[in-house]
C-alpha positions, 0 to 999 in steps of 0.5 A: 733140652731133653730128648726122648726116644721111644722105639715099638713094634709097627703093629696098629699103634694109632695116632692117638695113641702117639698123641697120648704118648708124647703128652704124658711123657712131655708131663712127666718131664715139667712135673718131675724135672722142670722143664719146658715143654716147648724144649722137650723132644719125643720121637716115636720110631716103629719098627717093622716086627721082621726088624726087632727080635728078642728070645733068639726070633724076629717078633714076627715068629714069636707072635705066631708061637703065641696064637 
């Protein structure tokens, strides 16, 4: 049962986006490793940008650096 969890930044990610995330990752895995799709799992978590950092800042600072 694979399970498939993918972690990104609460900033506009639409449903079909999701949508498209979760088919193509859920093929990938019947294509490259056989398994069945009704087994396989995909959570998708978003995160707000003041909870993720990278570089030594929240994302929300290094986004304003970036405009």
């Amino acid at each position: 049962m694979p399970y498939v969890n993918i972690k990104v930044t609460k900033d506009g990610v639409t449903r079909e986006q999701k949508t498209q995330i979760v088919r193509e990752i859920t093929d990938t895995l019947v294509r490259v490793l056989n398994k069945k799709p009704e087994h396989t799992h995909i959570v998708i978590d978003e995160v707000e940008t003041d909870n993720w950092g990278f570089a030594g800042m929240l994302t929300t600072e290094y986004r304003k650096q970036k405009t």
